[in-house]
VEXDREN-308872 format. One line per 2 residues: number of its first residue (from 1); for each residue x, y, z of C-alpha. Coordinates in steps of 0.001 Angstrom, whole numbers. Layout:
N
NUM	X,Y,Z  ...
***
This chain:
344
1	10175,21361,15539  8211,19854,12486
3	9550,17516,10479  9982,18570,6844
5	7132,17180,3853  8449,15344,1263
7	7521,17056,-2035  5962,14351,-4410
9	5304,15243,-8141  2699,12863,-9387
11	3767,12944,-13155  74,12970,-14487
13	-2378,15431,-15906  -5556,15178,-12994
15	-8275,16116,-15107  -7866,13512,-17960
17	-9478,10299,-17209  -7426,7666,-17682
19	-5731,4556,-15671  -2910,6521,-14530
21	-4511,9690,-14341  -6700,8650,-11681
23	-4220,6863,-9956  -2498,9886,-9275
25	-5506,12121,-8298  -6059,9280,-5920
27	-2602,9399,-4399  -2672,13614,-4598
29	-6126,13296,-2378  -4825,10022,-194
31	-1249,10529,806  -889,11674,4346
33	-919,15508,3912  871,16302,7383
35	3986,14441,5864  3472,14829,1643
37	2854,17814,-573  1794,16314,-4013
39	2264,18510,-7219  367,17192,-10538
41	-345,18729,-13913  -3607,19877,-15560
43	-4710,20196,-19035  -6395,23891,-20110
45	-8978,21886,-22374  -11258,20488,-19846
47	-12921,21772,-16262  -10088,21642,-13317
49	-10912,19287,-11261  -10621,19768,-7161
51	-7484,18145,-5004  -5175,18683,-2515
53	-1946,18617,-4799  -1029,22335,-6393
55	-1235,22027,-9734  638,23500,-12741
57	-1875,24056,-15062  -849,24010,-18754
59	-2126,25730,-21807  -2031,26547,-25339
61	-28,25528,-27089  248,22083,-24917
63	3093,20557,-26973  5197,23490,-24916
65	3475,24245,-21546  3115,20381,-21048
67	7525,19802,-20993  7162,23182,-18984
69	4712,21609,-16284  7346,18801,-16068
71	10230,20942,-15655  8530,22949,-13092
73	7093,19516,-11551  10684,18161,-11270
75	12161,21157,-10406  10235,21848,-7077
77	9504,18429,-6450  12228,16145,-3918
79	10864,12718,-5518  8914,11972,-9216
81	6685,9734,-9639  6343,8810,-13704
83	3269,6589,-14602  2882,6787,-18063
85	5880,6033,-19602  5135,8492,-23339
87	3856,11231,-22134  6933,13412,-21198
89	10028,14018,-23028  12736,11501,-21481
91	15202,14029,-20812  13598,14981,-17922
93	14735,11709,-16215  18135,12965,-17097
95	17109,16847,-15283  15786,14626,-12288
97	18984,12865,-11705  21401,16080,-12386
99	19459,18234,-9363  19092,14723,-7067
101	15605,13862,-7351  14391,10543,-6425
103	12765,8926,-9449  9739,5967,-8970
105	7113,3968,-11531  4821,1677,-11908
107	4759,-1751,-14532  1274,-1701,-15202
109	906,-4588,-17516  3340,-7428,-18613
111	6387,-5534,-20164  7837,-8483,-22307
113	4446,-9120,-24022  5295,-9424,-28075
115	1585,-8105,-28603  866,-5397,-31165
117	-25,-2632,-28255  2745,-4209,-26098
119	5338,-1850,-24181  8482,-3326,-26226
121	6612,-2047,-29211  5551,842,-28352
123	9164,1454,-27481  10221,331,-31362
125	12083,-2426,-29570  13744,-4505,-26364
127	16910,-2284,-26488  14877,970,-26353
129	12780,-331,-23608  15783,-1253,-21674
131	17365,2092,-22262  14900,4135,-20918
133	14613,2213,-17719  18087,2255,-17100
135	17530,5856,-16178  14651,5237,-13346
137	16383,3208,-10274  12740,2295,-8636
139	10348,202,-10661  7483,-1406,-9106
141	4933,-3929,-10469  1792,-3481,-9805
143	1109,-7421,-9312  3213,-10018,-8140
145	2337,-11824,-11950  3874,-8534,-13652
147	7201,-8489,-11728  7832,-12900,-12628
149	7263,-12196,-16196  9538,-9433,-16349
151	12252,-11292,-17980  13119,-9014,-20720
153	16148,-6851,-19310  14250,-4449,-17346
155	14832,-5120,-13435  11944,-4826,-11324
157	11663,-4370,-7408  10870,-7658,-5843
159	7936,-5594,-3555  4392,-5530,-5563
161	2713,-2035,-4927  -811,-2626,-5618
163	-3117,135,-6728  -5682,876,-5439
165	-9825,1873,-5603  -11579,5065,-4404
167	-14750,2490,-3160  -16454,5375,-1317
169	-17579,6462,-4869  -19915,3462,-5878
171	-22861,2335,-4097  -22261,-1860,-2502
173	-25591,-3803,-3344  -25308,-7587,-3379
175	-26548,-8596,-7078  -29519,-11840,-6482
177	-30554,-12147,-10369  -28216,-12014,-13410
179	-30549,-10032,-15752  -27590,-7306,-17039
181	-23646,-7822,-17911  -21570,-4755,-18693
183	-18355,-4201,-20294  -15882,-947,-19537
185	-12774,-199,-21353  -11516,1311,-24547
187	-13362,-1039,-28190  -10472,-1779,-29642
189	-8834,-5322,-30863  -6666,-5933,-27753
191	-9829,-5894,-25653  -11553,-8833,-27774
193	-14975,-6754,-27032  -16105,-9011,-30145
195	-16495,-12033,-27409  -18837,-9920,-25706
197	-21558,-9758,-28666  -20515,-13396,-29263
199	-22171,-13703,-25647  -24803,-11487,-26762
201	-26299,-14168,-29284  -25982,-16947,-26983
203	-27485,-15339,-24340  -31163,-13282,-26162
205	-32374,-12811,-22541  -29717,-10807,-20935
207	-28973,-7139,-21572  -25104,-6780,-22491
209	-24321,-3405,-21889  -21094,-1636,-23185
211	-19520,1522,-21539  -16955,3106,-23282
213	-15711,4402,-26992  -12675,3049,-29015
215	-11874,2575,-33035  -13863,-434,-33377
217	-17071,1373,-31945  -18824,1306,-35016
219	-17856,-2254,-36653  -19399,-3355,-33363
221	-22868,-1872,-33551  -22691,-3433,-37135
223	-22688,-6656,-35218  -24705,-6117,-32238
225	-28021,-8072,-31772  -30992,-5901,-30006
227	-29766,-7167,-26368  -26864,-5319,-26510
229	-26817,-1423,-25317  -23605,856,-26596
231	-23367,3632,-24066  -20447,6026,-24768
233	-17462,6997,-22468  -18783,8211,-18845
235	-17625,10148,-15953  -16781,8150,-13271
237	-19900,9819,-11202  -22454,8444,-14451
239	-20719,5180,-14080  -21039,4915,-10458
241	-24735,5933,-11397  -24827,3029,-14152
243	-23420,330,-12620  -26388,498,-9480
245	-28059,-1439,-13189  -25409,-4147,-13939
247	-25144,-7400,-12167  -22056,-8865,-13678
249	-18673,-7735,-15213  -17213,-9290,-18353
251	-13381,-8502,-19427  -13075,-10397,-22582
253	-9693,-9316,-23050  -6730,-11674,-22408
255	-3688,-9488,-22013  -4150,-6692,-19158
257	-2384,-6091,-15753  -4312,-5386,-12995
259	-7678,-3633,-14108  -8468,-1019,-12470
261	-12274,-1478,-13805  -12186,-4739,-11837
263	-12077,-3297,-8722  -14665,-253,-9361
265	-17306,-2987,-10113  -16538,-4755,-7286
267	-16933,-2053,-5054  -20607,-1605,-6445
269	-21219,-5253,-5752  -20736,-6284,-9364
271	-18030,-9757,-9697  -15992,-9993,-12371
273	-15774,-12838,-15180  -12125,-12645,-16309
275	-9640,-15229,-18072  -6576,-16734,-17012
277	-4089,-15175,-18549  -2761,-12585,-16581
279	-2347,-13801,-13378  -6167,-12960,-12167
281	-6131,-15361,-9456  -3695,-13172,-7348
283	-7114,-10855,-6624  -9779,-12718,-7581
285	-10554,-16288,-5790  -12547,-18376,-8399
287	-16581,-18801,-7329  -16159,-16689,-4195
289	-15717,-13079,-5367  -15483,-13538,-8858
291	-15007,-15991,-12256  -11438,-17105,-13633
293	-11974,-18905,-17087  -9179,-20511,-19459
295	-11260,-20137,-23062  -14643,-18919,-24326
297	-16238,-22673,-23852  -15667,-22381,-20102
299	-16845,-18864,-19874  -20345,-19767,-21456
301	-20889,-21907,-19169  -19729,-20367,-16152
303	-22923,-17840,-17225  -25386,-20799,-17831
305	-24543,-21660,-13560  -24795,-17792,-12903
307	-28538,-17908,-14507  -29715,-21274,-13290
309	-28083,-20731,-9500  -28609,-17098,-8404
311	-27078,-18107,-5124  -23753,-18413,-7057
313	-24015,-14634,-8153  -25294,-13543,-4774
315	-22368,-14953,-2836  -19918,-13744,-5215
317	-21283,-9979,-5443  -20648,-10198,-1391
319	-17002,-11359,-2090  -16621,-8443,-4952
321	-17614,-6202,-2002  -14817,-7593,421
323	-12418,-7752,-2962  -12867,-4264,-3144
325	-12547,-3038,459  -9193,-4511,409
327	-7901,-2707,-2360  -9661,879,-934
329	-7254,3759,-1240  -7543,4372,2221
331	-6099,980,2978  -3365,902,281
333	-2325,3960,607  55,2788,3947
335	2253,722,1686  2601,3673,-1177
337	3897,6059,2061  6326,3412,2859
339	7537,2894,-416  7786,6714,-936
341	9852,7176,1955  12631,4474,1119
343	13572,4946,-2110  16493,4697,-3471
***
């Protein structure tokens, strides 16, 4: 007699690229299919994109298709899985727990930050925040730095579910010669991407390379010297493709959670220069797979050693490799099952 799949909604739309987004294609494609069936959500305005989960696919107008994908994903589903926090209506938490559904998410970044883009914010306040937690009974940090710093009202579990990275895409060379630095993310404030052409002065003979779009785009081609190279958002096949160039990873910003971006360069080889302030050193072990820093002083010279000792860059681009490996899909994707299968 077979033992009956669990039926896992992954609350995400598969073919938008972002954090989450991925996340969940990853877990559609990597969760053991002889005991899961995944169901996800598409949007009608860009190609569909191939993976094991069936997918609702919604169309025009979105505003209305979208709450009917998540009806429909609840609905069939015996456990949700929410990721992004304001993208569905919150009733549906309430639908979930009226037909017995097992609800689960993810803290993806330090909840009680008082930053501008910060969740309590975003929320319009700590009460709100704490509200619409109340109704999810599984929470999960996504590093062990996340859950001690959640100290705002929102309970977390005490068991860190790491994401993970789809390795297998990018191409492992150990980097021998710094000669190209590359930044990925969205150009806005938050990300400081303004340190980065700061960089770009000091350093005339190295190509700083930025991947990705954002509001501050054009204020900072305004301010870029001739070293530095704006590419645009990319796919994540033209970034695997781009990144076979880059030899180092800078992430000026100093409030994040666990960057996904981290681990995709490190799975091409590329170590990551990254500062202090998030709890970095729970991945990343300091001049053996990558660069922790405290302030800008320390990172400028952590790049003067990269250029004069290019066995410091070569041992570190092995260690990115290992970083990497440990975080593959394949590996993590043990502890998601578990998790899964004991919720509350």
């Amino acid at each position: 007699m077979h033992k009956k799949k669990i039926k896992i909604f992954l609350g995400g739309y598969l073919n938008y690229t972002n954090a989450q987004n991925l996340n969940c294609l990853a877990l559609a494609n990597y969760l053991d299919s002889s005991k899961f069936t995944t169901y996800a959500l598409s949007v009608y305005f860009l190609p569909k994109i191939k993976s094991k989960a069936i997918v609702f696919n919604c169309f025009y107008p979105f505003k209305i298709s979208s709450i009917l994908g998540f009806l429909w994903g609840v609905i069939i589903c015996d456990i949700a899985y929410f990721p992004k926090h304001k993208s569905h209506p919150f009733w549906i938490h309430y639908i979930a727990m009226f037909l017995g559904k097992k609800i689960f998410t993810t803290i993806e970044n330090n909840m009680c930050d008082l930053e501008k883009e910060s969740m309590i914010n975003s929320f319009k306040g700590k009460k709100n925040l704490i509200n619409y937690f109340k109704r999810i009974p599984n929470i999960f940090g996504i590093t062990q730095y996340i859950i001690d710093n959640a100290k705002c009202g929102v309970k977390l579990e005490n068991k860190v579910l790491y994401l993970g990275v789809e390795s297998d895409i990018f191409s492992a060379k150990v980097r021998s010669k710094l000669k190209n630095i590359v930044f990925v993310g969205t150009l806005k404030k938050r990300k400081r991407v303004g340190e980065f052409l700061e960089l770009a002065k000091i350093f005339p003979d190295i190509n700083f390379n930025i991947i990705g779009d954002g509001i501050d785009k054009e204020s900072l081609r305004i301010n870029a010297t001739d070293n530095v190279i704006f590419y645009g958002p990319l796919s994540q096949v033209e970034l695997a493709s781009k990144f076979n160039d880059m030899d180092l990873h800078i992430l000026p910003s100093i409030s994040e959670g666990f960057p996904k971006v981290i681990l995709e360069t490190a799975s091409a080889g590329i170590p990551s220069l990254v500062y202090s302030n998030y709890g970095a050193s729970e991945w990343i072990v300091s001049n053996e797979n990558g660069f922790i820093v405290n302030d800008f002083e320390q990172l400028t010279t952590t790049l003067r050693g990269l250029i004069n000792n290019e066995n410091l860059l070569t041992r570190n681009s092995e260690g990115a490799i290992l970083l990497a490996k440990k975080f593959n899909w394949k590996r993590v994707i043990g502890e998601w099952e578990n998790v899964i299968c004991n919720l509350r």
